[in-house]
mmCIF file of the N, C-alpha and C atoms, coordinates in Angstrom:
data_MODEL
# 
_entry.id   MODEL 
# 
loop_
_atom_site.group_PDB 
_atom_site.id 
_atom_site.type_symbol 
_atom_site.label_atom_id 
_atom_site.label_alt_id 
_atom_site.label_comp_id 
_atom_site.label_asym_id 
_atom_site.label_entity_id 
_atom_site.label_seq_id 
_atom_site.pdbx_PDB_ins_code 
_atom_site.Cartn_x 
_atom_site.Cartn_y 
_atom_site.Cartn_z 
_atom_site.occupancy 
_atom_site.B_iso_or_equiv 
_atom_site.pdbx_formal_charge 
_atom_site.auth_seq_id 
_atom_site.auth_comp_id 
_atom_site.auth_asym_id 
_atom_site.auth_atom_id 
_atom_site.pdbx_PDB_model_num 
ATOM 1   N N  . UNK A 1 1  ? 80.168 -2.802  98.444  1.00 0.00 ? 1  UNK A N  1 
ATOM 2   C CA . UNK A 1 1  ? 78.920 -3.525  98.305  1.00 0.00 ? 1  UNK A CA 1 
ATOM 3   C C  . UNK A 1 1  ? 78.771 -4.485  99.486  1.00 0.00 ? 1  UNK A C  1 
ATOM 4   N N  . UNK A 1 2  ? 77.713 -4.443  99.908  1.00 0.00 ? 2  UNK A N  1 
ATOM 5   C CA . UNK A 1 2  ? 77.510 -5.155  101.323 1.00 0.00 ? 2  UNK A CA 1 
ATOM 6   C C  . UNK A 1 2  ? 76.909 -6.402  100.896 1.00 0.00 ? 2  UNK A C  1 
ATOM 7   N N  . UNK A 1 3  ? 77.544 -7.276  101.358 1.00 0.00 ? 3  UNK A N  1 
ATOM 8   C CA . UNK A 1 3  ? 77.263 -8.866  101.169 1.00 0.00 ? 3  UNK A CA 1 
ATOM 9   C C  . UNK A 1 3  ? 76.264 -9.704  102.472 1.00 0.00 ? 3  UNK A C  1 
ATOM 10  N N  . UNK A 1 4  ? 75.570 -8.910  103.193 1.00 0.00 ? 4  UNK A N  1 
ATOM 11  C CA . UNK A 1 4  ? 74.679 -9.698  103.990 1.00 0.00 ? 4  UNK A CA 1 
ATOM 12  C C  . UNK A 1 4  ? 73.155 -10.562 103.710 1.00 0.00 ? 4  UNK A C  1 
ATOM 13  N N  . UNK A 1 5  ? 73.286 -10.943 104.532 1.00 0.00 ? 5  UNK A N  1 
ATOM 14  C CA . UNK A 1 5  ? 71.870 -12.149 103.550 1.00 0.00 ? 5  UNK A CA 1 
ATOM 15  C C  . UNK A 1 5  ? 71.280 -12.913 104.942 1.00 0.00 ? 5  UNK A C  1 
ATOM 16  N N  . UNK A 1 6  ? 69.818 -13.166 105.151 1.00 0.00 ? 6  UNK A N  1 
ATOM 17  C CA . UNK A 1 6  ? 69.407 -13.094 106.154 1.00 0.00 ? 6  UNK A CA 1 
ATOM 18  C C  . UNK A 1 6  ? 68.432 -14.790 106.072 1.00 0.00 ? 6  UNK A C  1 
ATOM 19  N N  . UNK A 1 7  ? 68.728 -15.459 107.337 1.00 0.00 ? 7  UNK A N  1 
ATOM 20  C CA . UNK A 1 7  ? 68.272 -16.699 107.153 1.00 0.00 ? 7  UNK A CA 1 
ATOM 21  C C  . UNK A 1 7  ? 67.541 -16.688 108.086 1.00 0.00 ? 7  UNK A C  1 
ATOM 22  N N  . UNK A 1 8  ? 65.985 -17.359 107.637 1.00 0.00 ? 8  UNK A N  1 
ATOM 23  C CA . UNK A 1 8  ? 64.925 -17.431 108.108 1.00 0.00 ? 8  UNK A CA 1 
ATOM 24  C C  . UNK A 1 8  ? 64.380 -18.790 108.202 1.00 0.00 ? 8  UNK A C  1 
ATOM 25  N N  . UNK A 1 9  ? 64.120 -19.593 109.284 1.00 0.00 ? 9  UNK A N  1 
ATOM 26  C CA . UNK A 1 9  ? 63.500 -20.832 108.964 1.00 0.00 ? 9  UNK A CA 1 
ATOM 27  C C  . UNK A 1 9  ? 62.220 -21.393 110.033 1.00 0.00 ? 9  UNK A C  1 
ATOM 28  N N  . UNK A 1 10 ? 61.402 -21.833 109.595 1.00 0.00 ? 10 UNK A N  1 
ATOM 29  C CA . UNK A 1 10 ? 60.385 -22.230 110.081 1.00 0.00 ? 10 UNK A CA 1 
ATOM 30  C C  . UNK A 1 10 ? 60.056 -23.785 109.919 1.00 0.00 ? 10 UNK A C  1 
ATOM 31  N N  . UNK A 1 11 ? 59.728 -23.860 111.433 1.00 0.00 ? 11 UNK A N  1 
ATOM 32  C CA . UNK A 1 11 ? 59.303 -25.617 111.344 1.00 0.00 ? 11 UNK A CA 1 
ATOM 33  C C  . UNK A 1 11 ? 57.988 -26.287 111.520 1.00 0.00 ? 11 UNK A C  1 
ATOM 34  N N  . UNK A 1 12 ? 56.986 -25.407 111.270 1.00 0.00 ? 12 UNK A N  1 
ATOM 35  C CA . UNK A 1 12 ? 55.588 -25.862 111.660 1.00 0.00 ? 12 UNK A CA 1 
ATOM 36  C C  . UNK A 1 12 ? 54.878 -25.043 110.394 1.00 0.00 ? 12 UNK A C  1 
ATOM 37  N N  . UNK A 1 13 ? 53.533 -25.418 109.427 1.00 0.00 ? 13 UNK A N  1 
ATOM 38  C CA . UNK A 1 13 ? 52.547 -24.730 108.813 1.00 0.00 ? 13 UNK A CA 1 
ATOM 39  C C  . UNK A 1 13 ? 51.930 -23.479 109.163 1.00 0.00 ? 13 UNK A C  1 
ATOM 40  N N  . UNK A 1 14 ? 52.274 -23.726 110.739 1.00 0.00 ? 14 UNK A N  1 
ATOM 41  C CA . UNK A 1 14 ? 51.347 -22.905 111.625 1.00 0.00 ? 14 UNK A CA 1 
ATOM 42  C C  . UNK A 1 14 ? 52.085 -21.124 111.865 1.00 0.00 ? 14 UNK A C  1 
ATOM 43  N N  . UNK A 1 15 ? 53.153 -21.533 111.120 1.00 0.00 ? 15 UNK A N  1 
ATOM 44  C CA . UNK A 1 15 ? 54.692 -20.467 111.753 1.00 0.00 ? 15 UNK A CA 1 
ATOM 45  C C  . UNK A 1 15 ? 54.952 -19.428 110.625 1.00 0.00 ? 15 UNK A C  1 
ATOM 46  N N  . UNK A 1 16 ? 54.514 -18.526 110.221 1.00 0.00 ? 16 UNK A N  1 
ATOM 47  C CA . UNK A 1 16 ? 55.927 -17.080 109.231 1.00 0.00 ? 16 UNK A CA 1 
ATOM 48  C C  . UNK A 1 16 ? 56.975 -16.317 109.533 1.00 0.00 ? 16 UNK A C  1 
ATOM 49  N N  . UNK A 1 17 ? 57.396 -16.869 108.659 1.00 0.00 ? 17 UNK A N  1 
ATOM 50  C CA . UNK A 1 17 ? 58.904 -16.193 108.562 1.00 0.00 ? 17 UNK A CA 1 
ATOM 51  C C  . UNK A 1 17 ? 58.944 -14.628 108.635 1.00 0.00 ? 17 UNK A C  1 
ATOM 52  N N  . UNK A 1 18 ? 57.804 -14.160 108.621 1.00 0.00 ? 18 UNK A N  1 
ATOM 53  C CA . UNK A 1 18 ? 57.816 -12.500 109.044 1.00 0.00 ? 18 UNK A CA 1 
ATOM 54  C C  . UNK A 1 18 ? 58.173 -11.886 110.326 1.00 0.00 ? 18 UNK A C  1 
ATOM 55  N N  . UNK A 1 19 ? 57.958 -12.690 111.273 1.00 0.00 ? 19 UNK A N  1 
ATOM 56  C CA . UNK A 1 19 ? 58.321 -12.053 112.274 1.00 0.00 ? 19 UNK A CA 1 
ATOM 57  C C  . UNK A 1 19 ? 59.968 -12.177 112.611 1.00 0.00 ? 19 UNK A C  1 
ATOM 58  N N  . UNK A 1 20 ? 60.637 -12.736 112.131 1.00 0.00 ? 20 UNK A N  1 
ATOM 59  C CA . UNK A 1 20 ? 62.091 -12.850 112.079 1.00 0.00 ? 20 UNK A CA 1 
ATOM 60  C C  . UNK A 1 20 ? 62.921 -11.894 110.851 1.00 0.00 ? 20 UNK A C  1 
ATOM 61  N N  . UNK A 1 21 ? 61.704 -11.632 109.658 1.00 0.00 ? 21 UNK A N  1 
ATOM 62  C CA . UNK A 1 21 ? 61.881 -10.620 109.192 1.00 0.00 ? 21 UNK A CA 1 
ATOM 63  C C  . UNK A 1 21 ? 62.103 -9.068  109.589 1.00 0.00 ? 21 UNK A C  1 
ATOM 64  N N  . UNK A 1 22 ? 61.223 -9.324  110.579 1.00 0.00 ? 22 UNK A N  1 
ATOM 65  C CA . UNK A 1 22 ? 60.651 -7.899  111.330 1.00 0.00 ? 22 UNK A CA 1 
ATOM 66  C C  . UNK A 1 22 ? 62.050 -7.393  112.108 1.00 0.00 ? 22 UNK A C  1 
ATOM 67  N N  . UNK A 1 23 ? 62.339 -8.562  112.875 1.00 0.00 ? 23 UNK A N  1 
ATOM 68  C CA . UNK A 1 23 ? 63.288 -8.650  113.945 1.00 0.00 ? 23 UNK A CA 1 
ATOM 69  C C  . UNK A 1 23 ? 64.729 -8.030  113.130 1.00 0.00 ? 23 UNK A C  1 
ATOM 70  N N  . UNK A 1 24 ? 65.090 -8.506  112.236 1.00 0.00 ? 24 UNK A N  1 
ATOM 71  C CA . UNK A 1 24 ? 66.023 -8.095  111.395 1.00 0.00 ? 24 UNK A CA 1 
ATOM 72  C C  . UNK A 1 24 ? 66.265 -6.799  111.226 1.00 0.00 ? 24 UNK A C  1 
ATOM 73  N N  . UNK A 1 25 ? 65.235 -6.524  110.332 1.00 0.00 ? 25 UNK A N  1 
ATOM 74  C CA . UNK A 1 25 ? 65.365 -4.887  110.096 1.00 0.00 ? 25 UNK A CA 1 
ATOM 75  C C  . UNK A 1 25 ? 65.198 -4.373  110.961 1.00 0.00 ? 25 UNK A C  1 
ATOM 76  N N  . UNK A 1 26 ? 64.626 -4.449  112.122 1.00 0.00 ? 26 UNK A N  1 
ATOM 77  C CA . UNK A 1 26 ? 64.589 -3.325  113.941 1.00 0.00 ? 26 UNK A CA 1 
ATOM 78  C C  . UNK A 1 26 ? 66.138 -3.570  114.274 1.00 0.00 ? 26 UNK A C  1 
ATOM 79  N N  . UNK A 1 27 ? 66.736 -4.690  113.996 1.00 0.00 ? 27 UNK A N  1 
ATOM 80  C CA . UNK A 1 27 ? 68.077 -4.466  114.529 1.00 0.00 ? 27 UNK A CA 1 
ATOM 81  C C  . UNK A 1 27 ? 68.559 -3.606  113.648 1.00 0.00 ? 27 UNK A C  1 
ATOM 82  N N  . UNK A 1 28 ? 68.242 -2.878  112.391 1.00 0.00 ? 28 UNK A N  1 
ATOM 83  C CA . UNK A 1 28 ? 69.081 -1.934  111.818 1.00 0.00 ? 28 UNK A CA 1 
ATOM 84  C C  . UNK A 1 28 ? 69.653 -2.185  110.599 1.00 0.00 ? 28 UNK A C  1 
ATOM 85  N N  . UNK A 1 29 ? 69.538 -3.886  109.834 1.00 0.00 ? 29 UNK A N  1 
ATOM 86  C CA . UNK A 1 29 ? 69.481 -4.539  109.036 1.00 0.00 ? 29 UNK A CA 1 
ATOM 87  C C  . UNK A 1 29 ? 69.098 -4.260  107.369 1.00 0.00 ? 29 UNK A C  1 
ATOM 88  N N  . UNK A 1 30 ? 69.292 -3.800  106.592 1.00 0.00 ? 30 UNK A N  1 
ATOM 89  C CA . UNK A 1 30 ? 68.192 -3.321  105.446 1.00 0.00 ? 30 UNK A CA 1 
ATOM 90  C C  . UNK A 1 30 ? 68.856 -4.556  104.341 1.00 0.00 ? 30 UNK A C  1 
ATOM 91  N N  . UNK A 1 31 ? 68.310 -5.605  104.690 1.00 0.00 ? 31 UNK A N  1 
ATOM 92  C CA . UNK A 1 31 ? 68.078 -6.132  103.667 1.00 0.00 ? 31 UNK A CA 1 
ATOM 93  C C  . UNK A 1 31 ? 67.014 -6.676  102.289 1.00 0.00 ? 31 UNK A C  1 
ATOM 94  N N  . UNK A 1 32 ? 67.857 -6.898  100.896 1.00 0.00 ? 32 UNK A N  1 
ATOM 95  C CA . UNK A 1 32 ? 67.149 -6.980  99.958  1.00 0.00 ? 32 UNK A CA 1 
ATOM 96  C C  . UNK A 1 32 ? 66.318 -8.198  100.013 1.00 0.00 ? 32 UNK A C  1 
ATOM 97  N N  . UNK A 1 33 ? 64.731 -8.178  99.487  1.00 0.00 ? 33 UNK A N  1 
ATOM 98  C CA . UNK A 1 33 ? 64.413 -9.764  99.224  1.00 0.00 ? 33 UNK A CA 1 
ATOM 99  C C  . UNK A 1 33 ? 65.097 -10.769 98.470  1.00 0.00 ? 33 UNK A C  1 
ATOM 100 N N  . UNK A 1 34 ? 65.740 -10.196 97.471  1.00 0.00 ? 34 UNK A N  1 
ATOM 101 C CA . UNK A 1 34 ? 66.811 -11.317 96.642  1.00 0.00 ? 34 UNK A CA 1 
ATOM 102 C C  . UNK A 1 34 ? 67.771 -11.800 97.777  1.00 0.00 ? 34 UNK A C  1 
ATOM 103 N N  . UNK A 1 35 ? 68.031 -11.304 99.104  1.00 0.00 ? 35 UNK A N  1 
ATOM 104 C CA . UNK A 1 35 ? 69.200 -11.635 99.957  1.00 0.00 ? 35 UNK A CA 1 
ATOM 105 C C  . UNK A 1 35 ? 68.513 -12.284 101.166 1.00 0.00 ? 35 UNK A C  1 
ATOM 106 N N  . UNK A 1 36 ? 67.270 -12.984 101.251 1.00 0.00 ? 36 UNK A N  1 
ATOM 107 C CA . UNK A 1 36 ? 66.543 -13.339 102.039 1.00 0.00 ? 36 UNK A CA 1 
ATOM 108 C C  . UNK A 1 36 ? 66.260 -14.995 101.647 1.00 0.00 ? 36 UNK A C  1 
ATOM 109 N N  . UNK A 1 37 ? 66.996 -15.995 102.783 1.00 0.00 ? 37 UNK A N  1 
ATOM 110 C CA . UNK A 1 37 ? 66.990 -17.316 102.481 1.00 0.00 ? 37 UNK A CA 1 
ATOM 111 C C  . UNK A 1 37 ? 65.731 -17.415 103.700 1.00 0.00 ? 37 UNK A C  1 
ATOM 112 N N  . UNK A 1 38 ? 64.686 -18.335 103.132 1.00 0.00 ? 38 UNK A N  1 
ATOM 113 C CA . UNK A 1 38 ? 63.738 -19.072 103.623 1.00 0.00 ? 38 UNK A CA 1 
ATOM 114 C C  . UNK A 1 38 ? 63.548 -20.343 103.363 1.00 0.00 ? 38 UNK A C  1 
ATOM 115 N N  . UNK A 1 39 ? 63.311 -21.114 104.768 1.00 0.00 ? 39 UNK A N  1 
ATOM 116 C CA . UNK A 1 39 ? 63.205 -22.948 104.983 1.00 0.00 ? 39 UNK A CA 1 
ATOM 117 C C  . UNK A 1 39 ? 61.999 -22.574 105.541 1.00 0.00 ? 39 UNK A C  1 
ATOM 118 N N  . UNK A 1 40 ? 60.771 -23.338 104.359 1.00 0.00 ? 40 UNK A N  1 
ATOM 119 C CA . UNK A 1 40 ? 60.052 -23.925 105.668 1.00 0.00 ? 40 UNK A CA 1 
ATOM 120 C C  . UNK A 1 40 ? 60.049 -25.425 105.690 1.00 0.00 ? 40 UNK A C  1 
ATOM 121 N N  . UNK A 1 41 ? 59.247 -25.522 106.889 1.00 0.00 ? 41 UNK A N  1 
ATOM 122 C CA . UNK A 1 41 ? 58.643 -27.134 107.197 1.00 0.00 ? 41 UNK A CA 1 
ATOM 123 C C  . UNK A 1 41 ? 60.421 -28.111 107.237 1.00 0.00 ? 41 UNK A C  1 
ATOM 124 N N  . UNK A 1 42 ? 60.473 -28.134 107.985 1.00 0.00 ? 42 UNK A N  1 
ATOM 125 C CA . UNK A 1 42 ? 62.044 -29.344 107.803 1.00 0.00 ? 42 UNK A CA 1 
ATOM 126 C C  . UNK A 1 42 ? 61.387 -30.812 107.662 1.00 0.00 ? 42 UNK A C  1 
# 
């Protein structure tokens, strides 16, 4: 069972976390949304 989990964070309203999503899975990545940590706004 593969234990990877993918951290995403954003620091502006103006910013989504999708495109770092994107980036992920093109590297070859298949991760689950339950395994997907998102920050926004710090």
């Amino acid at each position: 069972m593969s234990r990877i989990f993918a951290y995403c964070r954003i620091s502006t309203l103006d910013q989504t976390t999708e495109n770092q999503r994107r980036e992920i899975e093109s590297a070859g990545f298949k991760i689950k949304p339950q395994q997907i940590i998102e920050e926004h706004i710090s």
